[in-house]
C-alpha positions in Angstrom: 210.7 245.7 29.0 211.5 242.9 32.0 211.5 239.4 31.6 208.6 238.1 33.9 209.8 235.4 36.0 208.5 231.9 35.5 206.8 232.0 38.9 204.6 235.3 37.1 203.9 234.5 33.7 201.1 233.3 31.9 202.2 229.7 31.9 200.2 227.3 28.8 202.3 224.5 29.4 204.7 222.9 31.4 206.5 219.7 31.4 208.8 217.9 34.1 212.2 216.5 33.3 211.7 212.3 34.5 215.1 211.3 33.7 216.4 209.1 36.3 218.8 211.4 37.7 216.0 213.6 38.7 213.9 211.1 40.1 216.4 209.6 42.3 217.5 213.3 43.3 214.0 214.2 44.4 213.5 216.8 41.4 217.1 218.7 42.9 219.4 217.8 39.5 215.8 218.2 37.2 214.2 220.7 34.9 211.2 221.9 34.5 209.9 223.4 31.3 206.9 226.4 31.4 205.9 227.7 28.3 204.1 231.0 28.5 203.0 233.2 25.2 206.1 234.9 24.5 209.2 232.7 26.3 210.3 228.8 26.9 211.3 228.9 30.5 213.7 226.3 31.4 214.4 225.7 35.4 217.3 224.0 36.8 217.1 222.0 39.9 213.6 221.8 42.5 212.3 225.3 42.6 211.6 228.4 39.6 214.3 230.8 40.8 217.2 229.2 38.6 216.1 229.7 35.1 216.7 230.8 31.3 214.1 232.4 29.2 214.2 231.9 26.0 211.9 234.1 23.6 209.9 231.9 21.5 210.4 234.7 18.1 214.4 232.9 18.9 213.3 229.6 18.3 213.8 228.1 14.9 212.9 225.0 14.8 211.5 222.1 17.2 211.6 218.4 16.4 211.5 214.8 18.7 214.8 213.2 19.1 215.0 210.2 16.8 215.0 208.2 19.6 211.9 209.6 21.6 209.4 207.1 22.3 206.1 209.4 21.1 203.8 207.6 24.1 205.9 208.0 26.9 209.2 210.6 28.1 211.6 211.9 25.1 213.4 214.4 24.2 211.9 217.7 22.4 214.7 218.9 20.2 214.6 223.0 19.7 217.1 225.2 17.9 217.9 228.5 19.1 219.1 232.0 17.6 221.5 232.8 19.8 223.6 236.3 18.9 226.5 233.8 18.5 225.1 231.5 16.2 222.4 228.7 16.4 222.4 226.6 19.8 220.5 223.1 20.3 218.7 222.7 23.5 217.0 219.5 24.7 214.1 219.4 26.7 215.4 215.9 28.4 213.1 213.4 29.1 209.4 214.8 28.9 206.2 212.7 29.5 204.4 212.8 26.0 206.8 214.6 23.7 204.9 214.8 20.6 202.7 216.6 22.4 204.9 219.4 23.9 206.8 219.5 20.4 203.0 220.1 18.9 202.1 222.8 22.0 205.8 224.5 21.5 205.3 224.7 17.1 202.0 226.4 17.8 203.6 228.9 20.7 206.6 229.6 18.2 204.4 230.2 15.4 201.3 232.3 17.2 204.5 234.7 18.8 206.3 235.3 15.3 202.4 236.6 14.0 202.4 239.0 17.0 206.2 240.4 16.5 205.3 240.7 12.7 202.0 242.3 13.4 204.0 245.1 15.5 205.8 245.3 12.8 209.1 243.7 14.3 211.8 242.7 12.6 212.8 238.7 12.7 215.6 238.3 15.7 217.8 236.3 12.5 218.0 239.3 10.5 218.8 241.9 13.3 221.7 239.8 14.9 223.0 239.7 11.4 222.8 243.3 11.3 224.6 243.7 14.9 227.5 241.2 13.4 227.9 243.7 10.4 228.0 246.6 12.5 230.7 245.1 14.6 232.7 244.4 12.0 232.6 247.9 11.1 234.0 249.0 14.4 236.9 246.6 14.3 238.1 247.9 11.1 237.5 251.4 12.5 234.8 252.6 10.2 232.0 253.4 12.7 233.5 255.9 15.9 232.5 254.3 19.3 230.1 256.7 19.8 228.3 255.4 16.9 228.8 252.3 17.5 227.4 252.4 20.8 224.4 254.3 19.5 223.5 251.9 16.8 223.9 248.8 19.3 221.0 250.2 21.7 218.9 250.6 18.6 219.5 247.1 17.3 219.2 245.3 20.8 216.1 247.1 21.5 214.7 246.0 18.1 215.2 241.9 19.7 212.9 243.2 22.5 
């Protein structure tokens, strides 16, 4: 299964980074945020080809920054399951924040119904499993072979 690009997806939202850096750069040191139904896309600089997508079934938790004025450009704090351990990302600067936290919560929880309703298990638990199994192979009780095996089932299970 590809990744569809930010420029092809479904996009339900999208917000514009209007920190003052990106203003005076003319969008160039920016980002801009699209949320489609299954990923967070986050673009660097003034155009869609420099991006992450995050799936939103990886996404914990989303909350405002302490600081974020609610009425005008915050921050949108989100964690991330990353296969290395949880990550923070900040969505820097976004015009109405409460609002994109609220569109995000909704995108995050409508995606986890879908996985569960293929009867997917929760990214969490399968990275844990893939951290087990490595352990495994370090101490030599699974063959590379097996190992190998294993890891394309598990990683195909995060699709």
């Amino acid at each position: 299964m590809s990744i569809p690009s930010p420029s092809e997806a479904q996009i339900v939202w999208e917000g514009v980074s209007e920190s003052f850096l990106a203003k005076i750069s003319g969008g160039l040191f920016g980002r801009t945020y699209r949320l489609s139904p299954d990923y967070l896309y986050i673009c660097r600089g003034d155009s869609l080809a420099n991006y992450e997508a995050i799936p939103l079934t990886f996404i914990r938790d989303v909350q405002l920054d302490p600081s974020a004025n609610t009425q005008a450009a915050g921050d949108v704090v989100i964690s991330v399951c990353r296969s290395d351990g949880m990550e923070t990302i900040h969505l820097a600067s976004i015009r109405d924040p409460a609002a994109a936290r609220d569109r995000l919560k909704e995108a995050v929880r409508q995606a986890g119904q879908r996985r569960r309703r293929a009867g997917k298990r929760p990214p969490e638990d399968v990275l844990a499993e893939i951290w087990q199994l490595h352990a495994l192979h370090k101490r030599g009780a699974v063959s590379p072979p097996e190992f190998a095996a294993r890891m394309t089932v598990l990683f195909q299970q995060l699709l």
